[in-house]
N, CA, C and O atoms as a GROMACS GRO file, in nm:
protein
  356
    1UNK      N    1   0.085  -0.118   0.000
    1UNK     CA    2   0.000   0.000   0.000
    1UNK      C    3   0.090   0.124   0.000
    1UNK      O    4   0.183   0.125   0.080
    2UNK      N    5   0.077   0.193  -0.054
    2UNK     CA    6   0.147   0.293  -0.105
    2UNK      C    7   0.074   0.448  -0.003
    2UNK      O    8  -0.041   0.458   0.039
    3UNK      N    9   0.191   0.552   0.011
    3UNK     CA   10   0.137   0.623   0.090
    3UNK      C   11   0.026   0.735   0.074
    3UNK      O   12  -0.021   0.812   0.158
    4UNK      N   13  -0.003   0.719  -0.068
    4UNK     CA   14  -0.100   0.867  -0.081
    4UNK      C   15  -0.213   0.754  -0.063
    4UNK      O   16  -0.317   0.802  -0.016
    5UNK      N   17  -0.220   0.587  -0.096
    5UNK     CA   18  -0.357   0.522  -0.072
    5UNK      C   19  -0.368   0.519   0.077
    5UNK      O   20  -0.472   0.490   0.137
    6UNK      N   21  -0.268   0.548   0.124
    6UNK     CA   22  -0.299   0.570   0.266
    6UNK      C   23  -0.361   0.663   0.330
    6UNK      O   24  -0.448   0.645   0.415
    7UNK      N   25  -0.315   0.781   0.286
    7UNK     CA   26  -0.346   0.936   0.270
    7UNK      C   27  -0.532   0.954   0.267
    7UNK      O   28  -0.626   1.001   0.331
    8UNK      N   29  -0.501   0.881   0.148
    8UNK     CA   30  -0.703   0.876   0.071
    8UNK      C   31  -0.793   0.791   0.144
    8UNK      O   32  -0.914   0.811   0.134
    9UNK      N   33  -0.739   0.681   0.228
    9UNK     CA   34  -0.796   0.640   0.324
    9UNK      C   35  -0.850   0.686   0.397
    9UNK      O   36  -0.973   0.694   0.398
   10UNK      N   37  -0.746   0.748   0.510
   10UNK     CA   38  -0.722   0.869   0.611
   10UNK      C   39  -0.853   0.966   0.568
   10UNK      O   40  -0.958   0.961   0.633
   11UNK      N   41  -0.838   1.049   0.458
   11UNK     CA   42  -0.895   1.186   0.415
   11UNK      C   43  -1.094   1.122   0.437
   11UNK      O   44  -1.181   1.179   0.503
   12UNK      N   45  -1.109   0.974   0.344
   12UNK     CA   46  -1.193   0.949   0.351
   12UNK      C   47  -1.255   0.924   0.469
   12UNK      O   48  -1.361   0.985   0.487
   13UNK      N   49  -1.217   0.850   0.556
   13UNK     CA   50  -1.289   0.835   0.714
   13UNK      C   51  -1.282   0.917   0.788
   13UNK      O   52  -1.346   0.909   0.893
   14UNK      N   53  -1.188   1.042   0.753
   14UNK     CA   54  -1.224   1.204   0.871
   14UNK      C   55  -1.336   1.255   0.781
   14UNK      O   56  -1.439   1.299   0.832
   15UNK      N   57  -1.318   1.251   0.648
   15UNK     CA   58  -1.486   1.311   0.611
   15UNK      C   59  -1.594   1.284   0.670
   15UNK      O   60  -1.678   1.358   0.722
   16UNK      N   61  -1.586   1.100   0.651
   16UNK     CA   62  -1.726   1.053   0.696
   16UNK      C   63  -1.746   1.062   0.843
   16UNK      O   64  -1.856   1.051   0.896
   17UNK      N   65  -1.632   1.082   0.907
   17UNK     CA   66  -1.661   1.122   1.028
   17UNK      C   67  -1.728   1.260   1.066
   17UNK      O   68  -1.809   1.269   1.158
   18UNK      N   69  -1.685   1.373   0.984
   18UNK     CA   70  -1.708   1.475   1.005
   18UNK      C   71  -1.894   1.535   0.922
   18UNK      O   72  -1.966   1.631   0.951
   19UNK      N   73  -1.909   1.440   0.834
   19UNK     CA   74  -2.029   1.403   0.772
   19UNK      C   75  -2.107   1.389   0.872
   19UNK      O   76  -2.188   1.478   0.901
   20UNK      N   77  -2.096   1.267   0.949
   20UNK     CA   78  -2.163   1.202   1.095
   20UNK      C   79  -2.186   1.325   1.187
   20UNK      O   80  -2.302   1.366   1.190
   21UNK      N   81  -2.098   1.388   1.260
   21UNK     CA   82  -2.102   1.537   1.325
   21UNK      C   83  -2.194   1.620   1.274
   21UNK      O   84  -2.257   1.683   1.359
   22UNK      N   85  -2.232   1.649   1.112
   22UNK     CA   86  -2.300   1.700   1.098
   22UNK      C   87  -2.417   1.683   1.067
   22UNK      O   88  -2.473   1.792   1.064
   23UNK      N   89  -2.502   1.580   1.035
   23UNK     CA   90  -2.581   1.512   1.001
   23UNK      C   91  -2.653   1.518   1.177
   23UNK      O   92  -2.760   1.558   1.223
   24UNK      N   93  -2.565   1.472   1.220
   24UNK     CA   94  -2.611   1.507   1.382
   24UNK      C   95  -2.647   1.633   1.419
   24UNK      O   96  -2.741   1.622   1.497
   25UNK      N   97  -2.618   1.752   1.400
   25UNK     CA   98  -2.644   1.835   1.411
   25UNK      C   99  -2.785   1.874   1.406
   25UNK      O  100  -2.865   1.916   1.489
   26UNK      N  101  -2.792   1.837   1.243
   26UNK     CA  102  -2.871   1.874   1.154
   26UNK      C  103  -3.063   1.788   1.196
   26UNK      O  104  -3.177   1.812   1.157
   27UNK      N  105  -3.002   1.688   1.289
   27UNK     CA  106  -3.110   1.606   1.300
   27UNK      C  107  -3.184   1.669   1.421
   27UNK      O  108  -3.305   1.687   1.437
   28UNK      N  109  -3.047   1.705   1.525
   28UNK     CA  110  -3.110   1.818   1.651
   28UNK      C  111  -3.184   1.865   1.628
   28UNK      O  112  -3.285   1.823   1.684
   29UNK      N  113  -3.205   1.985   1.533
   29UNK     CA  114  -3.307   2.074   1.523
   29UNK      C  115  -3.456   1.993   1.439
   29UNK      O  116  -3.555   2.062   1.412
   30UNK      N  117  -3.454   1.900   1.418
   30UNK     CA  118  -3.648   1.821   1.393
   30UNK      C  119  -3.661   1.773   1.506
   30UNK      O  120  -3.587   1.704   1.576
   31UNK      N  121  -3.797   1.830   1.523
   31UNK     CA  122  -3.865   1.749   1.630
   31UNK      C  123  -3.906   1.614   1.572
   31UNK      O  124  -3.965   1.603   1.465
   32UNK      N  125  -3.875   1.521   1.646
   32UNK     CA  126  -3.926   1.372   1.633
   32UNK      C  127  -3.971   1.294   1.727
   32UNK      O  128  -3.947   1.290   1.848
   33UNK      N  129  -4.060   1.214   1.636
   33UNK     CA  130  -4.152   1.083   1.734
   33UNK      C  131  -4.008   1.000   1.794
   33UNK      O  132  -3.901   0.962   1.746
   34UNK      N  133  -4.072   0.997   1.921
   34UNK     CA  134  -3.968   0.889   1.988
   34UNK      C  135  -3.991   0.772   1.925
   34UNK      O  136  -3.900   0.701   1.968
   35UNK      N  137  -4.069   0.694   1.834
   35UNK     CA  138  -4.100   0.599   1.807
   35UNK      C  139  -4.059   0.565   1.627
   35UNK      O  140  -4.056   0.456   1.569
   36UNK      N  141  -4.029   0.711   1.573
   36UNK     CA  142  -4.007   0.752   1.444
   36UNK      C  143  -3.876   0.672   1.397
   36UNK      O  144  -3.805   0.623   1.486
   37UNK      N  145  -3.839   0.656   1.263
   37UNK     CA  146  -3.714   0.619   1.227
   37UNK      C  147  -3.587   0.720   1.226
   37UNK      O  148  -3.469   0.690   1.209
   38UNK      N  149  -3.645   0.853   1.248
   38UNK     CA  150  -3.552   0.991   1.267
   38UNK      C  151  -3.507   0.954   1.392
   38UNK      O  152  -3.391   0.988   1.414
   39UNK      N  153  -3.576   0.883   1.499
   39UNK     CA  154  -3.552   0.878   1.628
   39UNK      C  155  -3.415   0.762   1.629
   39UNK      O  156  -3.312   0.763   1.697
   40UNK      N  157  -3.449   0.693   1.552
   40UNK     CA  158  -3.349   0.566   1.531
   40UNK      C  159  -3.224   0.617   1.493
   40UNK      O  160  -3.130   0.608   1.571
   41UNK      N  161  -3.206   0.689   1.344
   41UNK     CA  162  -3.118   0.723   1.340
   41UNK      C  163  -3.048   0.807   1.368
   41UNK      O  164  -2.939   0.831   1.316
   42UNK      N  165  -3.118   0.886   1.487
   42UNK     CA  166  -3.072   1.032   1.595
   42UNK      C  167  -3.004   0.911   1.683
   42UNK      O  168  -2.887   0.938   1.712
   43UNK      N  169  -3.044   0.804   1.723
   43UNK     CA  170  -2.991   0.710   1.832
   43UNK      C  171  -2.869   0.707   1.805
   43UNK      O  172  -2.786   0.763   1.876
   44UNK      N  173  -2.827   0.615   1.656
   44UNK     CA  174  -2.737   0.610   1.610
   44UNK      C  175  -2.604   0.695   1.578
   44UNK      O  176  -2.488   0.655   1.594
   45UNK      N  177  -2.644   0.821   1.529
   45UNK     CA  178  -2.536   0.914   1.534
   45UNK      C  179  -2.470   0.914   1.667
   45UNK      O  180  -2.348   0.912   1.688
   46UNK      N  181  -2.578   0.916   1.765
   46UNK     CA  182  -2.582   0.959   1.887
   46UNK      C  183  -2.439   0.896   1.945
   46UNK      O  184  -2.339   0.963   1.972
   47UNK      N  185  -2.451   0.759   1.957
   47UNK     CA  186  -2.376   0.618   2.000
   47UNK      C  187  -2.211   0.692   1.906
   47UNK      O  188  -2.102   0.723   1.956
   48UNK      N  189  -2.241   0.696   1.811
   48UNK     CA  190  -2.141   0.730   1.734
   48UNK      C  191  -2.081   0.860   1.725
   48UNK      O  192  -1.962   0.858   1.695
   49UNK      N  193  -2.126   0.956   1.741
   49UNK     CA  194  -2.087   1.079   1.776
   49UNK      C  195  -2.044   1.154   1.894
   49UNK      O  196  -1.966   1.246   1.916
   50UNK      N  197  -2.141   1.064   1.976
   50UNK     CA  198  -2.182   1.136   2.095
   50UNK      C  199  -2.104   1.144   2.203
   50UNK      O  200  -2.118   1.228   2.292
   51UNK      N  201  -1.982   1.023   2.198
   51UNK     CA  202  -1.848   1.024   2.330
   51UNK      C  203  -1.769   1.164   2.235
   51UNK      O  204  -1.745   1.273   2.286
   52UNK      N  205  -1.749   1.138   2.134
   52UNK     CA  206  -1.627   1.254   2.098
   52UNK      C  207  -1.696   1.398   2.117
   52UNK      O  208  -1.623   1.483   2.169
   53UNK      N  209  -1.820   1.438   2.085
   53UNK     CA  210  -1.871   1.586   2.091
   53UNK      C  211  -1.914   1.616   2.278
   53UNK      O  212  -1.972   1.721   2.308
   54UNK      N  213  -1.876   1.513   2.390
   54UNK     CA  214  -1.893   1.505   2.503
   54UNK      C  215  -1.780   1.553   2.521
   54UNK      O  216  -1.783   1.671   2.558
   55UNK      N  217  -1.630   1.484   2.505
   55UNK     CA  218  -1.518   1.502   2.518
   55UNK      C  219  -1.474   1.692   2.548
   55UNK      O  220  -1.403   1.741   2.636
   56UNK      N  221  -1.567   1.773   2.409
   56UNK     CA  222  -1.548   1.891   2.407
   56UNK      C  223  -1.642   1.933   2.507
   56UNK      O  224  -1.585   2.005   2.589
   57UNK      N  225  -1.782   1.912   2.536
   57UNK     CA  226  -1.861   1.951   2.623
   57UNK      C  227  -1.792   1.967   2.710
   57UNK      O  228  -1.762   2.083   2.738
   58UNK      N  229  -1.758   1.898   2.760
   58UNK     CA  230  -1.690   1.914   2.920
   58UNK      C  231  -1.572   2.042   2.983
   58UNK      O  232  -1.553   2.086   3.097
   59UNK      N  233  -1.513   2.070   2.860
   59UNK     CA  234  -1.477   2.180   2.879
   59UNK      C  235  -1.520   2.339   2.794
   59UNK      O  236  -1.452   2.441   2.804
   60UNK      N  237  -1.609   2.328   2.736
   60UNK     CA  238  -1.698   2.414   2.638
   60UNK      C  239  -1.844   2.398   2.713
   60UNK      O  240  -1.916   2.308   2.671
   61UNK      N  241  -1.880   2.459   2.794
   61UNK     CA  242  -2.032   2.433   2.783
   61UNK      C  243  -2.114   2.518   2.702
   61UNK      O  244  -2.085   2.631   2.662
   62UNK      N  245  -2.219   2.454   2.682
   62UNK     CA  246  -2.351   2.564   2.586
   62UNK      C  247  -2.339   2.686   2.644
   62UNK      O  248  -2.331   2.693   2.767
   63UNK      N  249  -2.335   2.804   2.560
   63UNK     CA  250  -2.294   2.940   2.595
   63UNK      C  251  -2.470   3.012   2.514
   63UNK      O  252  -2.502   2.994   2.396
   64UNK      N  253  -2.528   3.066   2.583
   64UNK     CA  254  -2.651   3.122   2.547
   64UNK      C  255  -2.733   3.011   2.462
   64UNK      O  256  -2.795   3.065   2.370
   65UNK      N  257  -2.746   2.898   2.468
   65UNK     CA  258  -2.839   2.757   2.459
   65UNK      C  259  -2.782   2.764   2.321
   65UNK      O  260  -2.873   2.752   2.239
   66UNK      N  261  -2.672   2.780   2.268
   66UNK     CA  262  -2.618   2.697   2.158
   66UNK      C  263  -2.491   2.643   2.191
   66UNK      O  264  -2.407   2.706   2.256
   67UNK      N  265  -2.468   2.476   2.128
   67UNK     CA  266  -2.371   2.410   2.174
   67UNK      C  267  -2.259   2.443   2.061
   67UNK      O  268  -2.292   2.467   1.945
   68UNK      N  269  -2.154   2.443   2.094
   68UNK     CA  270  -2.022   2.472   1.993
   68UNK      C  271  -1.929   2.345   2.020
   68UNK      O  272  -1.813   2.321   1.988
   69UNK      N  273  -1.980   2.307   2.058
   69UNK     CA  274  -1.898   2.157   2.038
   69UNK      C  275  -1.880   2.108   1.914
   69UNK      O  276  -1.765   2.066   1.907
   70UNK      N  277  -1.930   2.095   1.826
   70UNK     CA  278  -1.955   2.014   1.716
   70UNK      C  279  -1.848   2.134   1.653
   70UNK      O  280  -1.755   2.080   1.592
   71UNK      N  281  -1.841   2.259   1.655
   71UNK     CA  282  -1.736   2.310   1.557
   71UNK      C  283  -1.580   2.282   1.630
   71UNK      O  284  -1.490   2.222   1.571
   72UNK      N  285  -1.573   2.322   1.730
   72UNK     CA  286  -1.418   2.268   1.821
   72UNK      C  287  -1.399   2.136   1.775
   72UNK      O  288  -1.285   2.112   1.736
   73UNK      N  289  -1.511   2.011   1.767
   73UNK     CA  290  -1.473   1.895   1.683
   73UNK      C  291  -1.425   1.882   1.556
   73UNK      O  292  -1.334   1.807   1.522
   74UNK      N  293  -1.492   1.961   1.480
   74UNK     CA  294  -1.462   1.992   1.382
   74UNK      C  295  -1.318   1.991   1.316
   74UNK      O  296  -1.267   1.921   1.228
   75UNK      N  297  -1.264   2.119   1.409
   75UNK     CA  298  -1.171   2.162   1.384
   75UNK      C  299  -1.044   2.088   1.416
   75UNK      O  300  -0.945   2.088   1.341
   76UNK      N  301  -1.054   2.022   1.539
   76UNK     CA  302  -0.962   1.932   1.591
   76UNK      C  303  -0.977   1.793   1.490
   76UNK      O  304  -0.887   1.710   1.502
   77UNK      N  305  -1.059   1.772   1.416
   77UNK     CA  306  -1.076   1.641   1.353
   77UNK      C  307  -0.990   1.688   1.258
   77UNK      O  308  -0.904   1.608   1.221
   78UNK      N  309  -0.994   1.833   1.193
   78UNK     CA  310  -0.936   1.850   1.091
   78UNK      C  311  -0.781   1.866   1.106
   78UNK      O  312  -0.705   1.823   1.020
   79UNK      N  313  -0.744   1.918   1.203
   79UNK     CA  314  -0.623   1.929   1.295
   79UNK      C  315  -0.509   1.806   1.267
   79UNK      O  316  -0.402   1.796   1.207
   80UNK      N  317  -0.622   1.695   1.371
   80UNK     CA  318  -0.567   1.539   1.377
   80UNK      C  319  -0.531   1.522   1.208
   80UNK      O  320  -0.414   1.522   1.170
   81UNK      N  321  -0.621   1.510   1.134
   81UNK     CA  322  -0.635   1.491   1.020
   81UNK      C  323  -0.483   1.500   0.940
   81UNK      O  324  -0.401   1.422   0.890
   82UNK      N  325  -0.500   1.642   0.962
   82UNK     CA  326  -0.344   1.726   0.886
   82UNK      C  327  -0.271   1.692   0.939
   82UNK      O  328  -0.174   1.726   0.871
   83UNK      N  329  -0.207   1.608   1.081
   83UNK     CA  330  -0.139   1.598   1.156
   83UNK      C  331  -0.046   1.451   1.074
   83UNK      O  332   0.074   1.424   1.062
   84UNK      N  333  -0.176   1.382   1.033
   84UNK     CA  334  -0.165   1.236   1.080
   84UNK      C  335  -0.094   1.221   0.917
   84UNK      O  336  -0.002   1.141   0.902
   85UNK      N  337  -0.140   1.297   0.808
   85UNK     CA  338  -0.098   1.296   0.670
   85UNK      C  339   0.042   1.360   0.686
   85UNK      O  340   0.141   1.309   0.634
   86UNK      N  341   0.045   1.441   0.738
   86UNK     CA  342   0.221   1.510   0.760
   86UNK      C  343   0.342   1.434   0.818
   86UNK      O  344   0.464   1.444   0.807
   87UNK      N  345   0.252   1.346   0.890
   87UNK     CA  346   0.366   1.232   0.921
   87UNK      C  347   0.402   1.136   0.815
   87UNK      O  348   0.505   1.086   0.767
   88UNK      N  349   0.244   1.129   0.794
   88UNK     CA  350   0.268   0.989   0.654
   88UNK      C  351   0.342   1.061   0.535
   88UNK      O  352   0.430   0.985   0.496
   89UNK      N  353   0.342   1.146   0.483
   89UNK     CA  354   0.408   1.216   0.413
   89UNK      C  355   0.550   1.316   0.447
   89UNK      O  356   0.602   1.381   0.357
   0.00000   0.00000   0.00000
């Protein structure tokens, strides 16, 4: 395996990670049936999102009832990201 297929690996699973983050977001704001399939896949992000955008909570709390977690994730995903290709490269 060669290092830029490594690279494109890498690039691809911080997207879809960062996809996930937002998709989560995005699901926050509908109201949904607890019983709904929105509810299911709010669960899901949840499980999957939800230790790393905690991680920032804890030292970020909601500042006037909006959470900024999800962008500090963001950014640090993108961070790691650049970090992890600069080595490989």
């Amino acid at each position: 395996m060669t290092p830029y297929t490594l690279v494109s690996i890498i690039q691809s699973l911080f997207q879809f990670y960062n996809f996930l983050i937002l998709a989560y977001c995005l699901l926050t704001w509908i109201p949904m049936n607890p019983n709904g399939l929105l509810a299911d896949i709010g669960a899901v992000l949840e499980s999957l999102v939800g230790p790393f955008l905690n991680f920032f909570r804890r030292f970020m709390p909601a500042m006037g009832g909006i959470d900024f977690s999800p962008v500090i994730a963001v950014l640090a995903l993108t961070l790691i990201e650049r970090l992890l290709i600069g080595i490989l490269l």
